[in-house]
N, C-alpha and C positions, 0 to 999 in steps of 0.2 A: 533724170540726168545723173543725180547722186546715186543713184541706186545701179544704174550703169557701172557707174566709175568706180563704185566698191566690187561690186564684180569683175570688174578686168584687173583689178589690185588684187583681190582674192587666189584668183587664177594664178597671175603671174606668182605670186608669193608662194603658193604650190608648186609652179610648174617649173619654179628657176630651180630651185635643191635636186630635181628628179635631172632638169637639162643636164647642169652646173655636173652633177654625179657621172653622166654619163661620157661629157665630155672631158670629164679631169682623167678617168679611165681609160679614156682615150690618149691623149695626151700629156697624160703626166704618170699615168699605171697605178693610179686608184681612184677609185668611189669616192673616197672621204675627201672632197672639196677643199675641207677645212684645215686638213693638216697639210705638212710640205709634202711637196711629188715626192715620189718614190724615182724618177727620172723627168728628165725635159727632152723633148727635140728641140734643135733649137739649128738653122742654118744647114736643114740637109744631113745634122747628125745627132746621136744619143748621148747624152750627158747624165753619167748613173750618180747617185749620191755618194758624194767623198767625204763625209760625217762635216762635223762642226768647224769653224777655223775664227778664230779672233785678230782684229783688227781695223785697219780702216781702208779704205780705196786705193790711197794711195800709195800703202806698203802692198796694192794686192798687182798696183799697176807697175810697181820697180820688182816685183817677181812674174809676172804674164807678160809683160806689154813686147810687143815685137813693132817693129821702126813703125811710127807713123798709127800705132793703136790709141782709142782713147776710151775712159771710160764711159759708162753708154745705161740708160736707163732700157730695159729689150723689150717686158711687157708685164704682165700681169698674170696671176695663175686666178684661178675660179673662186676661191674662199678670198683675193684680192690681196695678195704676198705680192713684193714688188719683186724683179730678176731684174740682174748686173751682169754685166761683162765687162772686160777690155777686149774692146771688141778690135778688128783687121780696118783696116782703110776699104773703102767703097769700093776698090777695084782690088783685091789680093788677087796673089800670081795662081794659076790654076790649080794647084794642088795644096794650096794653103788652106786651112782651116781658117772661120771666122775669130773663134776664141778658145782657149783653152781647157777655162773653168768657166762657171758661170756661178754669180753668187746671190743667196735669199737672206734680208735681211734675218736677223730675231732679236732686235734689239740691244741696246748697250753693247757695243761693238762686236757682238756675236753676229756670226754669216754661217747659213750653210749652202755647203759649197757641192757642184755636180761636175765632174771631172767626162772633161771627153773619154767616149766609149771607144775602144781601138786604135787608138794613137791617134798623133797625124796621118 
């Protein structure tokens, strides 16, 4: 039974860095798991890197927020970096966009930040 169970930890301990690679390539446009995407989809659209920006949430939600937005924990990348937005209300008007920007922490009030691809 122990002998088992280090084997399917073995595995998996391999097979996540090869998964984890391919799907950060996937959806974030690179291999390297572990560092920030290179871009996010995020709501049906492409959010490219806008470099670095300092501050806190709530100076980022008195420059984003549109009526009725709030800020929003969205999900997780592969290497396990957290993603933010000020994200739309559950129901935006059809041609509205979810959010803006989207922001990755780096600690000590450092964000890097991915700016919608294309406009609204």
């Amino acid at each position: 039974m122990v002998v088992i169970a280090l084997v399917v930890l073995i595995s998996l301990g391999v097979a996540y860095p090869v998964i984890a690679a391919g799907l950060s390539r996937r959806d974030y446009g690179t291999f390297a798991f572990w560092k920030l995407p290179n871009r996010i989809d995020y709501c049906g659209r492409r959010y490219d890197d806008g470099g670095p920006q300092r501050g806190s949430p709530a100076l980022f939600e008195s420059h984003d927020t549109a009526r009725g937005a709030h800020w929003s924990f969205l999900s997780w990348t592969f290497g396990g970096r957290s993603i933010y937005a000020d994200v739309a209300p559950l129901s935006p008007p059809r041609n509205a966009v979810c959010t803006m920007v989207l922001y990755v922490p780096l600690g000590g009030g450092d964000w890097e930040t991915y700016v919608l691809s294309g406009g609204p």
